[in-house]
KEKE-3310 file (N, C-alpha, C; in steps of 0.2 Angstrom, whole numbers, plus 5000, padded with zeros to 4 digits):
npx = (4869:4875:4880:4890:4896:4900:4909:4918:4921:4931:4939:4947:4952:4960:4971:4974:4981:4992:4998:5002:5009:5017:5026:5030:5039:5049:5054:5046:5047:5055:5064:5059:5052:5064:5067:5057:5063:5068:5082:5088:5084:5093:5096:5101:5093:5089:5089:5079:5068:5067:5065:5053:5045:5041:5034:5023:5018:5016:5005:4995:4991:4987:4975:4967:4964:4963:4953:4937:4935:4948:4952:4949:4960:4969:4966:4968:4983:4987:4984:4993:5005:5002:5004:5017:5023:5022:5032:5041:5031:5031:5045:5050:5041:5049:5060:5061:5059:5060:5046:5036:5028:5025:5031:5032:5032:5018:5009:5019:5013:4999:4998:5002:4989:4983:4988:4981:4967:4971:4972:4961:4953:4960:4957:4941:4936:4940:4931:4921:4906:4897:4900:4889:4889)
npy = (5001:4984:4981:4971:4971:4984:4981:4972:4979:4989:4982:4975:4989:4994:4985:4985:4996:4994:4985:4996:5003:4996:4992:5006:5005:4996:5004:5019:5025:5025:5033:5042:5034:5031:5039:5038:5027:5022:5027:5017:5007:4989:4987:4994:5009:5007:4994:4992:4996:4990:4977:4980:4982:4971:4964:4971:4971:4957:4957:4967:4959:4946:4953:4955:4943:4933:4919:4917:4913:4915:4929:4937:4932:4939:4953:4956:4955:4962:4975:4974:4975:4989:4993:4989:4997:5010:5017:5021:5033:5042:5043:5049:5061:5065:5069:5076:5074:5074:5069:5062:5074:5077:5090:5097:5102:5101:5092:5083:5077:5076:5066:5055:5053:5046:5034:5025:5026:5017:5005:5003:5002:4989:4979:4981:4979:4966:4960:4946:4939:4946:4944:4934:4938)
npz = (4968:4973:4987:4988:4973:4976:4984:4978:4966:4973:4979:4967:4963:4970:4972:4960:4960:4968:4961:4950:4958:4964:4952:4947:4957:4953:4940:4933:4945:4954:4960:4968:4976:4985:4994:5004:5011:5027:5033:5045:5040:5035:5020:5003:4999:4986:4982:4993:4989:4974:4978:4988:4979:4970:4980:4981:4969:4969:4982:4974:4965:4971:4977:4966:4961:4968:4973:4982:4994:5000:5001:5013:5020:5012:5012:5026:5025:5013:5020:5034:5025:5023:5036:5038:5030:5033:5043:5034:5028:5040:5040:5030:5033:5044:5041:5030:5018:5000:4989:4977:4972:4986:4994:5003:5023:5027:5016:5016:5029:5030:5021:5029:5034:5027:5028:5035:5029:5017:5026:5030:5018:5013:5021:5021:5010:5007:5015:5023:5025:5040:5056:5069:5083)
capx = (4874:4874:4886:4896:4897:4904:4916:4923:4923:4935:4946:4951:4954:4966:4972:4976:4983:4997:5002:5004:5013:5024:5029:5033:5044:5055:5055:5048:5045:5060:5068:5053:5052:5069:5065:5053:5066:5070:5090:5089:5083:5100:5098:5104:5088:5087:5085:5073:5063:5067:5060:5045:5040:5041:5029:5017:5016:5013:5000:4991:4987:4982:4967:4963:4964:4963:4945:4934:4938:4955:4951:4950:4967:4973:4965:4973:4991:4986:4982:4998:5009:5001:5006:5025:5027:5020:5037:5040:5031:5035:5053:5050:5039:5053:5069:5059:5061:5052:5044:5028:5025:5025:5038:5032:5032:5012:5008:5019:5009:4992:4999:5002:4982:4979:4987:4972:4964:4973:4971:4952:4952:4962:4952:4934:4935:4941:4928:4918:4899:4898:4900:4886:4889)
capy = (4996:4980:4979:4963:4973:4988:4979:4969:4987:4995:4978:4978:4996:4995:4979:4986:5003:4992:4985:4999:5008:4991:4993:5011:5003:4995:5008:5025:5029:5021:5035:5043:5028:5030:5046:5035:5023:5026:5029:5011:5000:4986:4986:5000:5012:5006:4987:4990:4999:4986:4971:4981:4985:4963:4964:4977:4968:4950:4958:4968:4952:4944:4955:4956:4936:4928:4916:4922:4910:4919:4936:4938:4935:4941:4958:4957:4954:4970:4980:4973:4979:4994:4996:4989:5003:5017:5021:5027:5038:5046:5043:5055:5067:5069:5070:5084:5072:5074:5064:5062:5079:5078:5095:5102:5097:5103:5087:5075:5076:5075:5059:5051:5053:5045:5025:5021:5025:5013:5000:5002:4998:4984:4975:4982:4976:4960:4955:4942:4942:4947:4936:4936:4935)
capz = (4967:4979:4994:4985:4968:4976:4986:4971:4963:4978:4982:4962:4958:4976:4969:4954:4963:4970:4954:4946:4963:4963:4942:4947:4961:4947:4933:4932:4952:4960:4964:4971:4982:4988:4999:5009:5013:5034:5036:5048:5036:5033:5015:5000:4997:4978:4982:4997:4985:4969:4984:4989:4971:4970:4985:4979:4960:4971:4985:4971:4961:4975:4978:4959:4959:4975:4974:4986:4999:5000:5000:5020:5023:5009:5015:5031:5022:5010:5030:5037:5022:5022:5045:5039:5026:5037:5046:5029:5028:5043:5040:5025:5035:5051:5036:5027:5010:4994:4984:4973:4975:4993:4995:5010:5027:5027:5013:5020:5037:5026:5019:5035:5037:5020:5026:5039:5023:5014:5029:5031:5011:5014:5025:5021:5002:5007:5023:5022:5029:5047:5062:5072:5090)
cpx = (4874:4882:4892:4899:4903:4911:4921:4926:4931:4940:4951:4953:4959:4971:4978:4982:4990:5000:5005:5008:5020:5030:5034:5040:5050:5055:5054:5047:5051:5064:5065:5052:5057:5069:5060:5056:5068:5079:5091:5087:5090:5102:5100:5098:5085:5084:5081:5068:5062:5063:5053:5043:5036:5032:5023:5015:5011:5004:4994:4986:4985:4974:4964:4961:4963:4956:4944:4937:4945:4955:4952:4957:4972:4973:4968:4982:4992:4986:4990:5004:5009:5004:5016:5027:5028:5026:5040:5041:5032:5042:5054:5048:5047:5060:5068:5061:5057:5052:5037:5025:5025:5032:5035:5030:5021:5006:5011:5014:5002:4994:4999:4994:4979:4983:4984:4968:4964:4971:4964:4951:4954:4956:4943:4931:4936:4936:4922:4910:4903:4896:4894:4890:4886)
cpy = (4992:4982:4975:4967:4980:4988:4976:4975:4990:4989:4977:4985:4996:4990:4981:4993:5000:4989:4990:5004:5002:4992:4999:5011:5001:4998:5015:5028:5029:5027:5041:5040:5030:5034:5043:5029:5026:5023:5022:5006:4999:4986:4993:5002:5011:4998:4984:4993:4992:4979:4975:4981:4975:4962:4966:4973:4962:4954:4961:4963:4948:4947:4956:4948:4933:4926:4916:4919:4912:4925:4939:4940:4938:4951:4960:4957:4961:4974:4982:4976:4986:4999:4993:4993:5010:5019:5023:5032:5042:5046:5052:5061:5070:5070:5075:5079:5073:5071:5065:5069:5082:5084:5100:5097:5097:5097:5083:5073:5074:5068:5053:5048:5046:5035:5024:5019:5017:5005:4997:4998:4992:4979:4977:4979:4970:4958:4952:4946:4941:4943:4940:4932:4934)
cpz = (4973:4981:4989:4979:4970:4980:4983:4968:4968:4978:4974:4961:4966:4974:4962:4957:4965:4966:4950:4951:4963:4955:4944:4952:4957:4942:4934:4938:4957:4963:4969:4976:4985:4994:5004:5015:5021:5032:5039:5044:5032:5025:5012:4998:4990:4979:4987:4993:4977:4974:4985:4983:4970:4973:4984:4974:4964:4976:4979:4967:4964:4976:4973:4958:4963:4975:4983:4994:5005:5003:5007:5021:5018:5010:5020:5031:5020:5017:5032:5033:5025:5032:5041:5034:5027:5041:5040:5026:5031:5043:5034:5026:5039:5045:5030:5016:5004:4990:4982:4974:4981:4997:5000:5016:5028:5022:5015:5026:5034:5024:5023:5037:5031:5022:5032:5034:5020:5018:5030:5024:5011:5014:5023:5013:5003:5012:5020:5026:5037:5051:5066:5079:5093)
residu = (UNK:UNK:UNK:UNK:UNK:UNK:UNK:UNK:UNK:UNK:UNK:UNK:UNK:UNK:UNK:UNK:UNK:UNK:UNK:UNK:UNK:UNK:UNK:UNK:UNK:UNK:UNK:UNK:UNK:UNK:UNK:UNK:UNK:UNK:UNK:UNK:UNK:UNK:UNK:UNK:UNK:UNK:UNK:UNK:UNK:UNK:UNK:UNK:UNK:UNK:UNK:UNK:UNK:UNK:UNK:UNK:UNK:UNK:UNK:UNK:UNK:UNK:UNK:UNK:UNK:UNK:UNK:UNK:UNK:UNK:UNK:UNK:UNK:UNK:UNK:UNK:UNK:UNK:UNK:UNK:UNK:UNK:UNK:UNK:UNK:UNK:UNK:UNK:UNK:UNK:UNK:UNK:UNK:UNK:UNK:UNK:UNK:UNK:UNK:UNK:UNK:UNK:UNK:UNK:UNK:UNK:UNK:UNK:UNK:UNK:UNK:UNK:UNK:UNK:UNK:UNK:UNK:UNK:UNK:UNK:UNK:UNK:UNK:UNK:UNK:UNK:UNK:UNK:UNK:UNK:UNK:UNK:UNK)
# end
């Protein structure tokens, strides 16, 4: 499989992953979501999660849709979500919360390892050809 094919392959099916993690933000996930929410954030744990699901639906269909031109920074946007939702996750690990599963403090900490992941995807599906220096 070429390089190009494979990274179309990875930047939709993460693309798509955020839409369908966004949807579950509004309907059957949200209160799953809520447990993630840190204690300091101003708003009420339903309508930070009701706004991020927004966010998630729009970023997702940027990287399934964004002409190629786009795709850069649109990777970099998808990265940067992916760094301003990570206290989060740790919010969820240090308050022992459960969600998705996530009912020990032995998988929340394993979770924490899994958004670089997500960042590296970000960004690696999205990059253009390499600069030569």
């Amino acid at each position: 499989m070429k390089k190009h094919t494979a990274q179309n392959i990875a930047r939709v099916l993460l693309g798509t992953g955020l839409i369908i993690a966004g949807i579950g933000h509004l309907t059957f996930a949200r209160k799953e979501f809520q447990a993630q929410v840190p204690d300091w954030v101003p708003l009420k744990k339903d309508d930070t999660v009701f706004y991020s699901g927004f966010v998630e639906i729009a970023m997702g269909a940027s990287l399934v849709l964004a002409p190629k031109k786009y795709r850069l920074i649109v990777g970099v946007l998808a990265a940067s979500l992916f760094v301003a939702v990570f206290p989060g996750n740790i919010s969820q690990y240090v308050n022992k919360r459960d969600g998705f599963g996530l009912d020990t403090d032995q998988k929340r900490l394993m979770r924490l390892f899994f958004q670089p992941v997500l960042i590296y995807w970000a960004l690696k599906s999205t990059q253009q050809k390499r600069l030569k220096l």
